[in-house]
C-alpha positions in Angstrom: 1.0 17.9 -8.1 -2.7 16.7 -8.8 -5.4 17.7 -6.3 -8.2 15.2 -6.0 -11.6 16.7 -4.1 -11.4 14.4 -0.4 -14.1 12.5 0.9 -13.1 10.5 4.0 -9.5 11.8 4.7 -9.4 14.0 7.5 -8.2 17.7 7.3 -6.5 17.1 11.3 -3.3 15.8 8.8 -2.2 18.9 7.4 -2.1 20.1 10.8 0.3 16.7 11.9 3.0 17.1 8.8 2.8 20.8 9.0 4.2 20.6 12.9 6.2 17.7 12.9 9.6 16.5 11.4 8.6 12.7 11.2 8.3 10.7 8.1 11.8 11.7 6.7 13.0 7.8 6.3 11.7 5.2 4.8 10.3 1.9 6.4 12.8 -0.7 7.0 10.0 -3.3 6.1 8.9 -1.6 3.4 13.0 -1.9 2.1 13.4 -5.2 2.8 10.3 -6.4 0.9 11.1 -4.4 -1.7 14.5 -5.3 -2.7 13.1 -8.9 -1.9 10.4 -8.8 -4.1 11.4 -6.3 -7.4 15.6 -6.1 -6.7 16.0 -9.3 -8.5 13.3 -7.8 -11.6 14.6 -6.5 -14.5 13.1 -2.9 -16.1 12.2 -0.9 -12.7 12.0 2.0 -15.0 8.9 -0.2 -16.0 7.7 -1.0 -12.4 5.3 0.8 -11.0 4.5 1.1 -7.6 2.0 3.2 -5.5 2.9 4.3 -1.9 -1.0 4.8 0.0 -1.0 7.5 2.5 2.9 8.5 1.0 3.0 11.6 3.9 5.9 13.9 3.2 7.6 10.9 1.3 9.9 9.3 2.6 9.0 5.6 1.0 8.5 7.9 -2.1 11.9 9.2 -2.4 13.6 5.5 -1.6 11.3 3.7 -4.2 12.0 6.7 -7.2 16.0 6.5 -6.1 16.2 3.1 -6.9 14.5 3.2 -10.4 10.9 2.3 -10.2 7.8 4.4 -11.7 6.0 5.7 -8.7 3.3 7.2 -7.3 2.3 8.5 -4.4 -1.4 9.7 -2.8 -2.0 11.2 0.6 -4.9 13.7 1.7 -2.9 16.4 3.1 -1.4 19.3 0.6 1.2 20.2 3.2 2.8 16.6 3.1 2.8 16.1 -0.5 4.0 19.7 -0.8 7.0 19.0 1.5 7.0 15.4 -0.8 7.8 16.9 -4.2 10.7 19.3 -2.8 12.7 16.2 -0.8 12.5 14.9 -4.9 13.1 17.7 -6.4 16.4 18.3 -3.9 17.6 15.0 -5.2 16.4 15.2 -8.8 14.4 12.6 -7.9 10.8 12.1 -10.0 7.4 10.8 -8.7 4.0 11.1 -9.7 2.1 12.7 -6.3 -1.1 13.7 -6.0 -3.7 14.8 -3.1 -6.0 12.8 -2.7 -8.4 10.6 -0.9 -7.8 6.5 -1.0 -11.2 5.5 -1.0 -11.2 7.0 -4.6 -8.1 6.2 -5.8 -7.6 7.9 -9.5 -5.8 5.3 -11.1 -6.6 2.8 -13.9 -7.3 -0.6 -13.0 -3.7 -2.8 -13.0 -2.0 0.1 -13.2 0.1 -1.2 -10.5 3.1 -4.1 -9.6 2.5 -3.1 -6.0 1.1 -1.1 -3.6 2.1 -0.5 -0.1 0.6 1.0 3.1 2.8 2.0 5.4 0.5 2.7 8.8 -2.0 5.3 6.9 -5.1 3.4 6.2 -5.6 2.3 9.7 -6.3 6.1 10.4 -10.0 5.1 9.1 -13.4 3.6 10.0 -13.5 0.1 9.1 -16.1 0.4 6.2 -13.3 3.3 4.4 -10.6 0.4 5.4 -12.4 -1.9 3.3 -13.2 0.6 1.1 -9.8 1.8 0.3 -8.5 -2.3 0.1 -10.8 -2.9 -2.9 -9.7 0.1 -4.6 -6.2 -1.1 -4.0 -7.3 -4.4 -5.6 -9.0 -2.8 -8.5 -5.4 -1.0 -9.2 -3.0 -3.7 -9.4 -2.5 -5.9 -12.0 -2.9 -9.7 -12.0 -0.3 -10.9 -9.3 0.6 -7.3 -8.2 1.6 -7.5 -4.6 0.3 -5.7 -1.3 2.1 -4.8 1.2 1.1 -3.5 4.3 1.6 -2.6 8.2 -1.3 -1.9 10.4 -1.8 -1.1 13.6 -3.3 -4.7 15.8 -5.6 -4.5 18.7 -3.9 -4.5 22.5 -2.1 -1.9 21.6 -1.6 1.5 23.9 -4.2 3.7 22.9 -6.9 1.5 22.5 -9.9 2.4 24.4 -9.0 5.9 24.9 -11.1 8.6 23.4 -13.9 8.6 21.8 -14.9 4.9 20.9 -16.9 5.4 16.8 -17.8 1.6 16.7 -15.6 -1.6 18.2 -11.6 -1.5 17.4 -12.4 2.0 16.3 -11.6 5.2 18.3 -11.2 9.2 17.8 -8.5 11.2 19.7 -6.8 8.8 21.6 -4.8 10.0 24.6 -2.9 7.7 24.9 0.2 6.1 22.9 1.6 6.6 19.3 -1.8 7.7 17.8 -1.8 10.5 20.1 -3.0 13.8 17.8 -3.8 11.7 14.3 -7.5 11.9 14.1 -9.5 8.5 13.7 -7.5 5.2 14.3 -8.7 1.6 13.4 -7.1 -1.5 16.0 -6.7 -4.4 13.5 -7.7 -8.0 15.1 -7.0 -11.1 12.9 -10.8 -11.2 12.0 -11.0 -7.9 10.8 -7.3 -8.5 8.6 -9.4 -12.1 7.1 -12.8 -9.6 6.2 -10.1 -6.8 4.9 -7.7 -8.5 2.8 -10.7 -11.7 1.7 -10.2 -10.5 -2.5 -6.8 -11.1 -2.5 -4.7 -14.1 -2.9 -1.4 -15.7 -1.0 -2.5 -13.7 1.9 0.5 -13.6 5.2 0.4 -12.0 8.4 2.9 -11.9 11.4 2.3 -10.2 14.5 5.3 -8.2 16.1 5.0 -6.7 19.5 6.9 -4.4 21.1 7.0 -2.4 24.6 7.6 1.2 25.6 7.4 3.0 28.8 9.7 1.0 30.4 8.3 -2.3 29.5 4.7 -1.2 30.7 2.8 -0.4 27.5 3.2 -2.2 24.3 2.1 -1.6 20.7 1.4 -4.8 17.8 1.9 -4.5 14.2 0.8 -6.6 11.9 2.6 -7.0 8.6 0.5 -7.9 6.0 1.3 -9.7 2.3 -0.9 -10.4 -0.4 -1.2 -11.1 -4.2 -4.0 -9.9 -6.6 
């Protein structure tokens, strides 16, 4: 494990992955794109691909059991701690590190892809756009992004402490409840975000909790370099 020194990422997520038990499986989204995208490739010992925001490593542990070269970056210690012994229980092998994304300590084109899987919302909007051109300036010519982010309407939004529009800081409401700083995505800001990259996609999905009273939008995001 590398230890890079963290600028914006917030010390509130050692805290989260030290108390709770989420994160253990991998996105279904991030799967299906996946196998999608690099299952038909030949060489995945030869792929690599960087999980942003990898939390306890759950994408990290699907992506090294299926062949590819990857690494993984998140702020907290305590996840990427709790990341290297679900590997090491499988004999699994990554490359994880501690560190902050708006720094990210990779070459330029290291990378085939890079994915965010509902971390780099958990930003102001400047780190957001911060983070996205580092993620630019790491893949390599026609290197894919994927990524899912929270959108604005969503339950939560408004509550706590408002830092600048679409951002807010302990929310007391909805599934951001406890995780620091949270960023609500419209299609403008997704346009100012993603605007160096190529091929860009978005769909919105919606869904409702609470018996049908609150709801929550993702938007899942592709792009080329």
């Amino acid at each position: 494990m590398h230890v890079e020194a963290p600028q914006a990422w917030s010390p509130i997520w050692d805290a989260v992955f030290g108390a709770r038990a989420w994160g253990q499986y991998p996105s279904e989204e991030l799967v299906a794109f996946v196998s999608r995208t690099y299952g038909p490739l030949p060489g995945r010992d030869q792929i690599q691909l960087l999980d942003l925001g990898c939390g306890p490593g759950a994408n990290v542990w699907f992506l090294a059991r299926e062949g590819y070269r990857v690494s993984g970056i998140d702020g907290s210690k305590v996840a990427i701690e709790r990341a290297e012994k679900r590997l090491a229980a499988d004999g699994l092998k990554a490359q994880l590190r501690v560190g902050d994304l708006v720094n990210l300590p990779f070459a330029d084109g290291m990378f085939q892809g890079a994915f965010d899987i509902a971390a780099v919302q958990h930003n102001r909007l400047g780190h957001c756009e911060r983070i996205i051109a580092q993620v630019h300036r790491v893949l390599a010519p026609g290197g894919k992004l994927f990524a899912i982010l929270i959108g604005e309407g969503s339950w939560g939004e408004g509550t706590g402490a408002a830092i600048e529009p679409g951002t807010f800081e302990s929310v007391n409401e909805g599934p951001a409840v406890g995780c620091g700083i949270i960023h609500f995505f419209s299609e403008a800001d997704l346009s100012r975000l993603f605007r160096e990259f190529s091929e860009l996609s978005y769909e919105r999905r919606e869904r409702t909790l609470k018996g049908r009273t609150k709801r929550v939008v993702q938007w899942i995001v592709t792009a080329s370099k």
